[in-house]
N, C-alpha and C positions, 0 to 999 in steps of 0.2 A: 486608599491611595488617591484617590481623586478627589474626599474632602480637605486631605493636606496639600495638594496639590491650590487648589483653590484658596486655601487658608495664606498661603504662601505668593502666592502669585496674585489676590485682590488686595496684599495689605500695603503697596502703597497709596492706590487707588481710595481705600480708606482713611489713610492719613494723608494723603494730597493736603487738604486744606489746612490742616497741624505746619506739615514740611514747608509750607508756602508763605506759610504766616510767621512762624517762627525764622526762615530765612532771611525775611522781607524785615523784620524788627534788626537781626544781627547785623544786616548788611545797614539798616540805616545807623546805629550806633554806629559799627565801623566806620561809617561815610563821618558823620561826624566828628568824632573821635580823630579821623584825618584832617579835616580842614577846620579844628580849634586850633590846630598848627602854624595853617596857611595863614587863616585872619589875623592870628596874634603877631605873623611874621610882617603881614603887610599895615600895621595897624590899625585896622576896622577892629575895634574891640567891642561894636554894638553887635555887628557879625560872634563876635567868638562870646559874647554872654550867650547869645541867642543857642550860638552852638553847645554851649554848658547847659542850659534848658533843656534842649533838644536831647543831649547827649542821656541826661537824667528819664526824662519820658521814656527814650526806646529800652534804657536798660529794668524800668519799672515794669512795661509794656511786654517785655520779653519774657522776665519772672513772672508777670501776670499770666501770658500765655500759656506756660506749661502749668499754671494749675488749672485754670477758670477755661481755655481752650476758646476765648469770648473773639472769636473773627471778625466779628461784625463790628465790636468796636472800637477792635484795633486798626480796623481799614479805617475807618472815622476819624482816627486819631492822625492815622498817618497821612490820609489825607489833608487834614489841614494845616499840618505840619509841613508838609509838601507846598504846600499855599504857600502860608504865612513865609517860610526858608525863600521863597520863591519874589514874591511882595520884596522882601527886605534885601535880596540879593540885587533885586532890579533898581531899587530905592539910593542902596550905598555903589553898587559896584556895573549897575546895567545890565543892560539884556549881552552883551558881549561874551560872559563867562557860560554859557550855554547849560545853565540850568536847567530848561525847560523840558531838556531831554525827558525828566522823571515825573512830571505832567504824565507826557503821555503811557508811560510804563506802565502807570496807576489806573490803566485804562484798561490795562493787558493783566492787571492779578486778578480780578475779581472772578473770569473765566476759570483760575486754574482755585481761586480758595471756595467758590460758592457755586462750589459743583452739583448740590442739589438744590440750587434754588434759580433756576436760572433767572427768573425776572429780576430778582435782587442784582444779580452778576451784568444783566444789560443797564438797568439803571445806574449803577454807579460807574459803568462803564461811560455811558451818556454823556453821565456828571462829569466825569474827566476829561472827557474831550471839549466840552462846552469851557470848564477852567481853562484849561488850555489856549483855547481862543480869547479867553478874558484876558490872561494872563498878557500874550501875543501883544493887544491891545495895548494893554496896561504901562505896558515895557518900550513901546512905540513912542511910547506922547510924555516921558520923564526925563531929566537931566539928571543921572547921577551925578550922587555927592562927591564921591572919593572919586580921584582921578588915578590910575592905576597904569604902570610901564606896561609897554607891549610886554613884554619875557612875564612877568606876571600871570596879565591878563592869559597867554596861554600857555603858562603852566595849569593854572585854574580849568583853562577849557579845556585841553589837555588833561587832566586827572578827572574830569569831569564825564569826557567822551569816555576814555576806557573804563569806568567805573558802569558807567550805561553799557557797555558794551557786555561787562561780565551780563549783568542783570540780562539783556537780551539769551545771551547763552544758556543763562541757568534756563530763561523760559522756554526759549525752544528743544532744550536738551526733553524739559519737561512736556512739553506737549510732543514729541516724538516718542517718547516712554509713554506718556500715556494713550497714542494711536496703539502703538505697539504690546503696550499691556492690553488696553480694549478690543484688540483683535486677538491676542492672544487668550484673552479671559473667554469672549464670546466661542472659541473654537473648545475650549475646556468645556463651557456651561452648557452648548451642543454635545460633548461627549458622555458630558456627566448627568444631562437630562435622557439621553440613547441609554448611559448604564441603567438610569433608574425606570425610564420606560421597558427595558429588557427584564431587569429581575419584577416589575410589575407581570410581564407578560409568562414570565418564568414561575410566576407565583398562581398564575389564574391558570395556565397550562396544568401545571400540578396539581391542585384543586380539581380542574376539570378532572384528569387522570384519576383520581380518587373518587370521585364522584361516578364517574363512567363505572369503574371499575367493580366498585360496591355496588351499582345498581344493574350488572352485569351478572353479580353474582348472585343477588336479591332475585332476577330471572333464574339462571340455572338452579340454584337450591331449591326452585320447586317442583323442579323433574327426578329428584332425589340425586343431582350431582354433587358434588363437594364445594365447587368454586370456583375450584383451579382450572377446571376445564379453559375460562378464558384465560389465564395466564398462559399454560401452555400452547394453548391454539394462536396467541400476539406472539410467542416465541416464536413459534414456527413458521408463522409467516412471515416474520422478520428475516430469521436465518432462511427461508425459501428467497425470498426477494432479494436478499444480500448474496447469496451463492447465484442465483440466475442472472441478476445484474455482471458480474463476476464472470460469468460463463459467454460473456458477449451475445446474452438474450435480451430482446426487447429494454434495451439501454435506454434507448430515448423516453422511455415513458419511467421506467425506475429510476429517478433523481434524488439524493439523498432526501428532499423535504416530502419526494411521493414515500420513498420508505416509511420513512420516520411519522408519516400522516397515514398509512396504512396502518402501521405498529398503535397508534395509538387509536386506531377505527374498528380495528379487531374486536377486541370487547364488547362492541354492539351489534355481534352478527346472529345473533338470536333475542336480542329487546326488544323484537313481536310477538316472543312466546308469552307474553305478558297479557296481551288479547285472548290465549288461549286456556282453556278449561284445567283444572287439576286434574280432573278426570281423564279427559286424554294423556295428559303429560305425565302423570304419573301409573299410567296403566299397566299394570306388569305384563299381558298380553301384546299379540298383535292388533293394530287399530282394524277398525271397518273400515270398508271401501268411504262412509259418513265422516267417519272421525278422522282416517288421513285429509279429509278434502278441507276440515276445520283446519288441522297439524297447518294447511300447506299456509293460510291466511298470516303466519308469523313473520313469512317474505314480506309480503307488501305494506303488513299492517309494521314490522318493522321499518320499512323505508320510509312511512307517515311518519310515525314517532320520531327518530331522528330529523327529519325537517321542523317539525312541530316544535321539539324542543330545543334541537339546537343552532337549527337555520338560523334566530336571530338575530345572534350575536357571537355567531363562531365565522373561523373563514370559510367560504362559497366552497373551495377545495375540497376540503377536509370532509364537509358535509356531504359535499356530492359522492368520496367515499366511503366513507359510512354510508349512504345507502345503498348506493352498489352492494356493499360487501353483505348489508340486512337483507336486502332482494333478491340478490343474485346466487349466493353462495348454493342453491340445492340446481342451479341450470346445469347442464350435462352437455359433454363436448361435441356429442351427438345431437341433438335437440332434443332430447326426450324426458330431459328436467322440467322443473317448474318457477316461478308462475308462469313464464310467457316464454317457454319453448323455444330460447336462445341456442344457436350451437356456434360452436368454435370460438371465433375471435368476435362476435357480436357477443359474445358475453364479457364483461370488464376483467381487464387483468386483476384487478382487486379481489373480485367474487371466484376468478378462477385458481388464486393460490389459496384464499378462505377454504374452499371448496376440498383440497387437499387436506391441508391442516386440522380441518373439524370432520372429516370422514374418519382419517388416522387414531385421532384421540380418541373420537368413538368405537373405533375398533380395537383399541389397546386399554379401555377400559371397563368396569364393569356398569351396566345401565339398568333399570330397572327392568328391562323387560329382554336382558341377556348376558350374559359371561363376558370378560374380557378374552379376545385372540390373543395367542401368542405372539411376540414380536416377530417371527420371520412370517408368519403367514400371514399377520399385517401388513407390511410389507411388499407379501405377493400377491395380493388381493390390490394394492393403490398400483402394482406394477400392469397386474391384469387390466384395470380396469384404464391404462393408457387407451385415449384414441376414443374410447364410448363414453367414459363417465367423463375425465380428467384433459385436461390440456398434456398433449406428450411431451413436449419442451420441458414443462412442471415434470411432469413424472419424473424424466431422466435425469434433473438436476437433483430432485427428491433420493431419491435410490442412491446417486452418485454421495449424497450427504449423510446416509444410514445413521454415521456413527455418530454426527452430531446430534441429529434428531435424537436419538437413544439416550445422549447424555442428559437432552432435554429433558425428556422424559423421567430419568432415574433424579436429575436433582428436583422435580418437583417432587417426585413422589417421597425421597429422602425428608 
């Protein structure tokens, strides 16, 4: 939409210099074409050859135009055509018949045909105005030949003025179309550089999203989990954060873009198990009092990693949750989690709904070193552990959601 939109809307803009040239040739044939009339009626018949010359050029000039598109040498041409019409007017008839109007006009196309060239378009501009004055001059210090009736003379100055006048019209009709396209265009090429910066940022989002994800599941696969673990655990904290927001909890901090940046930070809330041994992590027993105190390093050594790798060139946001959610997610609502003994609301809402979502999963699934729980006694273990393990707020919107969670649940496993 927005390349036809542009297609549409820059193509006068593109053929300005065509429209302006080719006008400027019809309109002089016209003009001529008109006053081979005049001359022949008042007998200046040096006037009406001139005008049969003239008349021949611009219609040569014109057919030239729309093949060869040659601007530059059709101003040339008309310019001295402009002259000489001008010389030869002053010569037989004086400066009375107001000629001179289209001097100056020719001073005023060069802006609208040599739109990329501006030096060209002031110099010939210059030129114009400098003839002009010659002209002025010229027409001051001569006796014309022909003596010519008032009702004449201002017939001539008369068809002479409104004819300049059209010419003024067309231009300024033209350069208010083209403020008006030019603001119009620029407001498009700001929209249409926003689209393309958007699906740029929509394209590296995604990328990222795939990249997180796989390398998400490159960690879990080698605690002998399936994958899915992070798919469903970004489910669920999505659907947690979307119901609690909902429930008129902690609203000010769940903003769609904290969702939607939580949902996609989830994934990395265990990419410090990556620092951690296979031997631990894949140990079918219980750990040592040694080998939990290694387990616990996948908090912090996950909040390094995520800065490390994606602080550089990710938003400040996004990163600061992603680490929360890699550090914090094993804190307890009591102080008695880990690494640094957080309780309550000094632990981040990010790591406090993590903390739900990945206890769950691992209670409703099978792990190397135990059985999956039943769903109701999962359940009643995230309901128990309100107030000591868990944020209560989380819990009771959790429970309140049962059934979605479940569905969550059955469509991955499906």
């Amino acid at each position: 939409i927005i390349n036809s939109m542009n297609r549409r809307d820059f193509y006068l803009p593109q053929k300005r210099p065509f429209i302006v040239s080719l006008f400027t040739s019809l309109f002089a044939l016209a003009y001529h074409v008109i006053f081979l009339f005049v001359f022949r009626a008042l007998g200046v018949y040096q006037m009406f050859y001139f005008n049969i010359v003239s008349v021949v050029i611009f219609a040569v000039a014109s057919f030239l135009l729309t093949k060869t598109q040659a601007f530059t040498i059709l101003y040339i041409i008309t310019t001295f055509e402009v002259i000489l019409h001008q010389i030869f007017a002053d010569y037989y008839l004086g400066a009375r018949a107001s000629f001179h109007f289209f001097m100056l006009i020719m001073g005023f196309l060069p802006f609208l045909i040599f739109t990329r060239r501006r030096t060209v378009a002031y110099l010939f501009c210059i030129l114009s105005l400098i003839l002009f004055c010659l002209l002025e001059l010229f027409s001051s210090s001569i006796q014309p030949i022909y003596e010519i009736s008032p009702r004449a003379t201002f017939i001539i100055k008369a068809t002479n003025i409104f004819l300049s006048i059209i010419v003024l019209s067309v231009m300024i009709f033209l350069f208010s179309h083209i403020v008006q396209n030019v603001e119009f265009n620029l407001e498009h090429e700001v929209m249409f550089q926003a689209e393309k910066l958007q699906t740029q940022n929509e394209r590296i989002i995604n990328y990222q999203k795939n990249m997180i994800l796989s390398l998400s599941n490159l960690v879990e696969n080698r605690d002998n989990d399936t994958g899915e673990h992070v798919r469903r655990t970004s489910t669920y904290v999505y659907l947690l954060a979307k119901a609690t927001k909902a429930s008129g909890y902690y609203i000010e901090t769940l903003t769609e873009r904290y969702v939607d940046m939580l949902y996609r930070a989830a994934p990395l809330h265990d990419i410090g198990k990556i620092a951690v041994s296979d031997l631990i992590l894949k140990k079918p027993g219980k750990l040592t009092p040694e080998e939990y105190e290694q387990m616990k390093i996948h908090t912090t050594r996950g909040e390094q990693i995520v800065k490390e790798v994606l602080g550089p060139s990710n938003d400040p946001e996004y990163v600061r949750i992603a680490g929360e959610i890699a550090k914090g997610h094993h804190e307890h609502w009591d102080g008695t989690g880990y690494p640094s003994d957080l309780k309550g609301e000094q632990i981040p809402l990010s790591a406090r709904l993590m903390a739900i979502a990945d206890v769950f999963d691992a209670l409703v699934t099978q792990r190397c070193y135990k059985q999956a729980f039943p769903l109701e006694q999962a359940f009643e273990i995230i309901k128990e552990s309100s107030g000591s393990h868990f944020d209560p707020v989380l819990v009771e919107v959790f429970i309140e959601n049962k059934r979605a969670i479940i569905d969550i649940l059955n469509r991955y496993q499906d």
